[in-house]
Residue, then its C-alpha position, 0 to 999 in steps of 0.5 A: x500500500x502506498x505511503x500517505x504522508x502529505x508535506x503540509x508545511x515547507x522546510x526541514x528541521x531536526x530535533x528532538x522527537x517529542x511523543x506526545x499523546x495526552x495534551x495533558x502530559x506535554x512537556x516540550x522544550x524550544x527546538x523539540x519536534x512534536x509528534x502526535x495522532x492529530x492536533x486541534x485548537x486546544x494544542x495550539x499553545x504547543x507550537x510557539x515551544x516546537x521547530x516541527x511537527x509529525x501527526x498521524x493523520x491529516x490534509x492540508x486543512x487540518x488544525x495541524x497544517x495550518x498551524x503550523x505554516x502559520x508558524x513556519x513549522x516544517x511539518x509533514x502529516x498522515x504518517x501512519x504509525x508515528x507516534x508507535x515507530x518515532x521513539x520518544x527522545x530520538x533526534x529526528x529530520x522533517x522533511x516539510x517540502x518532500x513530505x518525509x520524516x526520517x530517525x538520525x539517531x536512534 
């Protein structure tokens, strides 16, 4: 089955992945990336802390997204599994132009 990953948000950053699956339980630092199932406006005060953004689902339109190029943020979307295969703490490359994300260390 193809890849559904969608380059939502131009540029490409690395940074601390930061799993994040409870709004509740963020606790981000400037530079982190976060990566999470999905955003909405409640998430929004995240992203003046983070450099990028990984979300499980998603368009172009969705909160994320668009949040995100609001912000500058490279971000990539529809990354099915990423909250499972990105470990919290790894370094992580996103890629908000082609549309990838990819571990640099592990």
């Amino acid at each position: 089955m193809p890849s559904a990953e969608i380059a939502v948000s131009g540029g490409t950053v690395e940074g601390r992945a930061r799993v994040v699956l409870d709004l509740a339980q963020a606790d981000l630092e400037p530079g982190d990336v976060l990566v999470t199932t999905h955003t909405d406006p409640s998430w929004s005060p995240l992203f003046v802390a983070i450099t990028g953004l990984v979300t499980e689902v998603g368009g172009l339109m969705t909160h994320g997204a668009v949040v995100a190029r609001e912000y500058g943020l490279p971000a990539v979307v529809g990354v099915e599994g990423a909250t499972r295969l990105i470990r919290d703490g790894q370094r992580i490359r996103v890629n908000g132009t082609d549309g990838y994300v990819e571990v640099v260390n592990g």
